[in-house]
KEKOLNU-822726 format. One line per 10 residues: number of its first residue (from 0); for each residue x, y, z of C-alpha. Coordinates in steps of 0.02 Angstrom, whole numbers, plus 50000, padded with zeros to 5 digits. Layout:
<rs>
NUM> X,Y,Z  ... .
</rs>
This chain:
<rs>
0> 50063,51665,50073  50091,51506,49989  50234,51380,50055  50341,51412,49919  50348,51594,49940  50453,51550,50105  50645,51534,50115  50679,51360,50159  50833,51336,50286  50944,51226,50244 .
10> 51045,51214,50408  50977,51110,50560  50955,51153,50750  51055,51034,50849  50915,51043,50976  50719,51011,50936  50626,51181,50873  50482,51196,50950  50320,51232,50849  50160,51283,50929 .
20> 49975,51178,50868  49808,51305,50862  49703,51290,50969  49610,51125,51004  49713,51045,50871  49830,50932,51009  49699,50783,51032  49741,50674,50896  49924,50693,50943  49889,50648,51118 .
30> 49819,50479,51045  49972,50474,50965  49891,50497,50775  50073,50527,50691  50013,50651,50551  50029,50873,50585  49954,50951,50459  50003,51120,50400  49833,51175,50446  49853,51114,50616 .
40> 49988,51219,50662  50003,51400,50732  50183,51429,50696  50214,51332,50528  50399,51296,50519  50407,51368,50353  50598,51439,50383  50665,51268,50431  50758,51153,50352  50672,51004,50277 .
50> 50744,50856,50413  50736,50987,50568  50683,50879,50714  50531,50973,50805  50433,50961,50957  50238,51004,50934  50172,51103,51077  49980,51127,51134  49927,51311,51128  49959,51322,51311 .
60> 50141,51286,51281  50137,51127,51344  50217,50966,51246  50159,50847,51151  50260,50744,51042  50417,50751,50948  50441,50743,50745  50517,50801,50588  50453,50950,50495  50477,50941,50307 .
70> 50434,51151,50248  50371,51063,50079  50237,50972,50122  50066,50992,50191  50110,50845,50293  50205,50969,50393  50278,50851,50541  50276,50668,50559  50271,50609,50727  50401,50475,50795 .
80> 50400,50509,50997  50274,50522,51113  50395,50538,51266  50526,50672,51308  50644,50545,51308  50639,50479,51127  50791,50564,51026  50759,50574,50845  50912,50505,50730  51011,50357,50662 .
90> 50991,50253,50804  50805,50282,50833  50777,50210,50658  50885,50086,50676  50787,50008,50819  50644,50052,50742  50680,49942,50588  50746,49807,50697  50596,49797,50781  50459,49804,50611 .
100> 50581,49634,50548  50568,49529,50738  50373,49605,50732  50377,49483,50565  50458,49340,50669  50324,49317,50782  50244,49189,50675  50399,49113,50621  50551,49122,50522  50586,49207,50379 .
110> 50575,49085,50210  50735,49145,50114  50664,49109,49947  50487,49213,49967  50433,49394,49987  50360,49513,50146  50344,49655,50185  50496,49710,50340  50435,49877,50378  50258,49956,50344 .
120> 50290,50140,50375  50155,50210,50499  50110,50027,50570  50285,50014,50616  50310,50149,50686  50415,50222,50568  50305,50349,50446  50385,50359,50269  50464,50210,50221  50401,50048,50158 .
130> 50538,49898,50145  50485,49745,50080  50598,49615,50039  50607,49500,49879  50711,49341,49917  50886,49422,49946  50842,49586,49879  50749,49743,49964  50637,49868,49874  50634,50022,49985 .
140> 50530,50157,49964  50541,50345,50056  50379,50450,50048  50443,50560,50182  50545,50691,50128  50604,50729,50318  50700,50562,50312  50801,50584,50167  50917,50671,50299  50963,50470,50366 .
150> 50945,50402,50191  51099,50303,50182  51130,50258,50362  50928,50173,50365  51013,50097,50191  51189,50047,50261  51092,49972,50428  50991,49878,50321  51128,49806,50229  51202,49752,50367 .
160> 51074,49673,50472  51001,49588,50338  51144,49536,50234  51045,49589,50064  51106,49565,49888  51042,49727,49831  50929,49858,49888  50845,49988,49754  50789,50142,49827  50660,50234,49765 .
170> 50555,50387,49789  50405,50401,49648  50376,50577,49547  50196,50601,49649  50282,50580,49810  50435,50685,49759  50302,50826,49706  50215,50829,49868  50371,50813,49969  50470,50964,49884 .
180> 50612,50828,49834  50662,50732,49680  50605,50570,49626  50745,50458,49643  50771,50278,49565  50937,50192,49605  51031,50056,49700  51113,50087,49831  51297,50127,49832  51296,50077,49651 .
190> 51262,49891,49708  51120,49807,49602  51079,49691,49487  51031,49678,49288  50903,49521,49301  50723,49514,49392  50738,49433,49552  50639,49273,49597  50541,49217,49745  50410,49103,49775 .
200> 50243,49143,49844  50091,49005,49851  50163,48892,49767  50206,48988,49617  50372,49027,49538  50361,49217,49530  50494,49358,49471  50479,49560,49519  50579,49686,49408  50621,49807,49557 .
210> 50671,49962,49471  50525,49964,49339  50392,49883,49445  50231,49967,49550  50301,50062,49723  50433,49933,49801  50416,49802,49655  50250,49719,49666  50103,49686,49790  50128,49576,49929 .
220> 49967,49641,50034  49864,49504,49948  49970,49350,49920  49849,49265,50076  49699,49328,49989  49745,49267,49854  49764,49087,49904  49614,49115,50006  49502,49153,49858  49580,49025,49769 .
230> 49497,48898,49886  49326,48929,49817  49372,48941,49633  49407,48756,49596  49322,48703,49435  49239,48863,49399  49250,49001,49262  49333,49143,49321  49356,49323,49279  49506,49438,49361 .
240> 49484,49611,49329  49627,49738,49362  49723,49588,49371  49900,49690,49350  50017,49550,49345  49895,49400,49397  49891,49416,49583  49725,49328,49609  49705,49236,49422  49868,49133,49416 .
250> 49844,49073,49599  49673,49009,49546  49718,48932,49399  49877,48845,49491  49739,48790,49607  49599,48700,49512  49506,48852,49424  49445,48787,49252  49488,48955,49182  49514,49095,49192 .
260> 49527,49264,49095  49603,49403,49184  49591,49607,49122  49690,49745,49140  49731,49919,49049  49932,49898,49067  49993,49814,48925  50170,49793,49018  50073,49712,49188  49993,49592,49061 .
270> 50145,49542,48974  50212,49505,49161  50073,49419,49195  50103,49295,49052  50276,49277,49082  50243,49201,49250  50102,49095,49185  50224,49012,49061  50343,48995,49200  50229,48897,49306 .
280> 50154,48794,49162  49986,48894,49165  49884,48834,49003  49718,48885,49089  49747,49079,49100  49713,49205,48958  49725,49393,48963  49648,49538,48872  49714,49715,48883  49540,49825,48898 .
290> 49477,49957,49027  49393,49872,49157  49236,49987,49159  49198,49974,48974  49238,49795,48945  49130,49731,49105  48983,49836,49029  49025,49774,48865  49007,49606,48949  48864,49624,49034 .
300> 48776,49680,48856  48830,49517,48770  48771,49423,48907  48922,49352,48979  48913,49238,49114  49075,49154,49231  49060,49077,49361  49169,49200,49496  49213,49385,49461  49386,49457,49561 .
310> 49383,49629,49589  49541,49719,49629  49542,49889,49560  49680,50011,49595  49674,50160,49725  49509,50263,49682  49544,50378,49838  49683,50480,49876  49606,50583,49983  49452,50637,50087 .
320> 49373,50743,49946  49359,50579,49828  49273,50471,49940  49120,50492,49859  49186,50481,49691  49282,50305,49754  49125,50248,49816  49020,50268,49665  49155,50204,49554  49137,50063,49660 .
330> 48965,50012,49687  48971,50033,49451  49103,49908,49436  49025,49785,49581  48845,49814,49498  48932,49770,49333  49016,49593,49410  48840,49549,49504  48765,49574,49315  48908,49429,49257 .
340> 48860,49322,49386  48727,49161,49400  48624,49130,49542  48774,49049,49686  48915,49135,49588  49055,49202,49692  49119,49370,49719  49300,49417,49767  49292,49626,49789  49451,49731,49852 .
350> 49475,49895,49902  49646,49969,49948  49578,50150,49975  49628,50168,50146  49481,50335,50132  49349,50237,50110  49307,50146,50270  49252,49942,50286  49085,50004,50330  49066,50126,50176 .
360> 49141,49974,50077  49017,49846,50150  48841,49999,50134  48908,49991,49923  48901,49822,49932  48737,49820,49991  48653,49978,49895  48736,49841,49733  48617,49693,49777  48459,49830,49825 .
370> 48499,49907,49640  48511,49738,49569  48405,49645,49667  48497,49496,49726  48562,49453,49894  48734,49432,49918  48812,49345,50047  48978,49390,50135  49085,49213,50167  49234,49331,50235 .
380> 49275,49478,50276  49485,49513,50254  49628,49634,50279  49783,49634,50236  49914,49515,50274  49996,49509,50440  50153,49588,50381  50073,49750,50336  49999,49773,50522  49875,49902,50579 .
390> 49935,50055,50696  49749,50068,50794  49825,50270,50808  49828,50268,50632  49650,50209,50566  49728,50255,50374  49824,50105,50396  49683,49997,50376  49680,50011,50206  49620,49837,50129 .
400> 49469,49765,50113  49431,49597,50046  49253,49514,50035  49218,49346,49977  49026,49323,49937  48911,49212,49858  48784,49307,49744  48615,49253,49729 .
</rs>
């Protein structure tokens, strides 16, 4: 029987349910992985309602952790206590969201005037919401549909405690579908504001759109990598493919790169991009709208040569099943950069497939140079930055990979 073919409850227990795992199924829980399957579970929870705050037994009866079951979802339960103790509700979140923003404090205070990410949904405990925050502004994003149940008092807290402008709230069609809710796109309580907001971020004059742009507004995982990459580009000839909105090519160019052309297929990302470039006074950055697989190919036909390729493709696995689709997709479009490359260029790859490990990232890498026959180099070896921390019970949440090489 499929999950749809279930009535859904739409009242809620004012004590936890309890819900029973198969057999074998509790170790991952007991290492406090926060993620029930459907699959996992031998009393699914299809009757309740979509919010209902559930304790996960072993098969022996015996508990294990506490969560909330969303009916909808294959994700079945999400996980937030570990302890009998822990009571699931406005005030667990609220600590839990006090503590992701003084987890960001630990290297310092907050700059008013740039961007970071506050909360980082499983790494902060907190699985299914992202906040990150945009000057004065917040871009929050739910992917759990469990939580929607504390919607505006997570909202209202936030408000409050961080004395924000505005905060848009969003929940994306693809999450919506595989949560059983509705994709949402608003500010909240009707408080928001007409104009893009702008921040600053290495040493750039930037501005994020929050209701039209990618997930909470933009991409903050790579602002350090992007400086850091930066550092080796000075006088060269660059190419930025899948550059979105110029990420890694407008920090090079503010930073010494002779120049640089960056590629992408979104005509609206581009037109972003160049806005920002004439904000800053960037004369040494072009862009060309063109699918990133065809046009490197294309490239490598002509004979193009530059002097550093940046790669920083978009997600190429959801899931388990497209690893080894992700992983060939990957080793074509590095093979295709190597081919751009002179003997000493530099290579700037990304992944943010959290499904494809650092160690199937780094074997591509290396079946690239066997196929091509040069040696490549690794100079580093990055992650994210430190605001979107790692839960080590959540190995999903090390997501990014970012090598810097020299090709030879």
């Amino acid at each position: 029987m499929s999950d749809s073919a279930s009535p859904v409850s739409s009242s809620f227990s004012s004590d936890p349910v309890a819900l029973r795992l198969k057999p074998s199924r509790q170790f991952p829980f007991l290492a406090r992985h926060p993620w029930v399957h459907a699959h996992a579970l031998a009393e699914d929870g299809r009757d309740l309602a979509c919010g209902q705050v559930v304790d996960v037994l072993d098969h022996d009866g015996n508990w294990v952790a506490r969560g909330i079951c969303n009916p909808a979802s294959r994700l079945r339960i999400r996980l937030y206590g570990y302890d009998q103790s822990v009571e699931i509700g406005p005030e667990l979140w609220k600590s839990r969201i006090d503590a992701a923003v003084a987890r960001r404090r630990l290297t310092g205070p907050a700059d008013a005037g740039a961007a970071e990410r506050l909360c980082f949904s499983e790494s902060d405990l907190l699985s299914g919401i992202i906040i990150d925050r945009y000057a004065d502004c917040l871009g929050v994003q739910f992917t759990a549909g469990g939580l929607m149940r504390w919607k505006d008092e997570i909202l209202d807290h936030l408000k409050a405690s961080l004395g924000c402008r505005a905060i848009m709230v969003r929940v994306d069609p693809k999450t919506a579908k595989h949560e059983g809710g509705e994709a949402i796109e608003h500010w909240h309580r009707d408080v928001g504001i007409d104009e893009p907001v702008e921040y600053h971020q290495n040493g750039l004059r930037l501005a994020v759109d929050l209701r039209s742009g990618q997930k909470t507004g933009g991409y903050l995982d790579q602002r350090l990598n992007h400086l850091t990459v930066a550092g080796y580009l000075a006088g060269r000839r660059v190419l930025d493919v899948c550059c979105y909105q110029g990420g890694f090519g407008l920090v090079a160019a503010k930073h010494g790169a002779a120049s640089v052309l960056g590629i992408d297929s979104s005509e609206s990302a581009l037109e972003a991009a160049r806005a920002s470039a004439a904000r800053n006074q960037i004369e040494t950055m072009e862009f060309k709208s063109a699918d990133c697989f065809d046009e490197l190919k294309e490239m490598g036909e002509r004979g193009d040569k530059f002097d550093a390729v940046i790669l920083d493709p978009p997600r190429f696995a959801g899931s388990r099943h497209q690893v080894d689709n992700a992983v060939r997709a990957y080793r074509r479009l590095n093979a295709s950069a190597v081919d751009l490359l002179p003997p000493g260029g530099i290579l700037a790859t990304c992944s943010c497939s959290g499904r494809v490990s650092r160690s199937d990232f780094l074997n591509m890498l290396m079946d690239v140079g066997r196929r091509r026959r040069r040696d490549i180099v690794m100079l580093e070896n990055r992650g994210p930055a430190p605001d979107h921390p790692v839960a080590i019970s959540c190995p999903e949440s090390d997501y990014l990979k970012c090598v810097i090489a020299q090709v030879w």
